[in-house]
N, C-alpha and C positions, 0 to 999 in steps of 0.2 A: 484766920491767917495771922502770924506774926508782923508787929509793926512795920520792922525791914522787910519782907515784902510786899505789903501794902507800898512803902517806900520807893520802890524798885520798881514797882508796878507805874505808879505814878510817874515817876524819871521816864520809864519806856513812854507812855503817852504822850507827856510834853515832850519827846522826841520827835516820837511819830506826827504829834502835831505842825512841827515845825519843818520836817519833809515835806508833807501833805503842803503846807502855806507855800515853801518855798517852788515844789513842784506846779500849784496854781499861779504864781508868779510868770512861771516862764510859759504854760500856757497862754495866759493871755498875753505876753510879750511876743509869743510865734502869732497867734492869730490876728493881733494887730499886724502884723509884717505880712499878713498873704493877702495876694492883690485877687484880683478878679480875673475869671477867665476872658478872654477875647469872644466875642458871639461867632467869630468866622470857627474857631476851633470848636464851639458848640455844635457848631453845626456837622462837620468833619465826623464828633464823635458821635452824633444823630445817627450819619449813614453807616458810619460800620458798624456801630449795634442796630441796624437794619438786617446786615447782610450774613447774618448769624451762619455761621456752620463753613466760610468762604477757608479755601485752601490754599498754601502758595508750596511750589515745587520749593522752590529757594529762598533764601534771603535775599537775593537783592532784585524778584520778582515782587518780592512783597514792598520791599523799599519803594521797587516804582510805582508801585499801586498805590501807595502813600503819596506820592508824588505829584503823580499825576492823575489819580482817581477818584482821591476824597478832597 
């Protein structure tokens, strides 16, 4: 390969490299920022992945099953 693109070559990587740094940056700046789930909501999604296969006519049958069921 010619110097220039060995050259060119090189440039694209310390690119790529500094995307890559820059995208692991904001990764751990989001995963610092997420809290914890609440245990009462663990629990909520315990019993509907319980109730595997469950149907609702409508939407706001399902809301209240949300509501009032889990």
């Amino acid at each position: 390969m010619s110097e220039a693109i060995l050259k060119q070559i090189a440039n694209d990587l310390a690119d790529v490299k500094k995307r890559v740094i820059g995208i692991e940056s904001e990764l751990f700046e989001i995963s610092d920022d997420l809290h914890e789930v609440r245990p009462e909501y663990l629990e909520k999604l315990e019993k509907i992945q319980k109730e595997k296969g469950r149907t609702f006519e409508s939407k706001e049958e399902f809301l209240k099953f949300l509501k009032n069921e889990v």
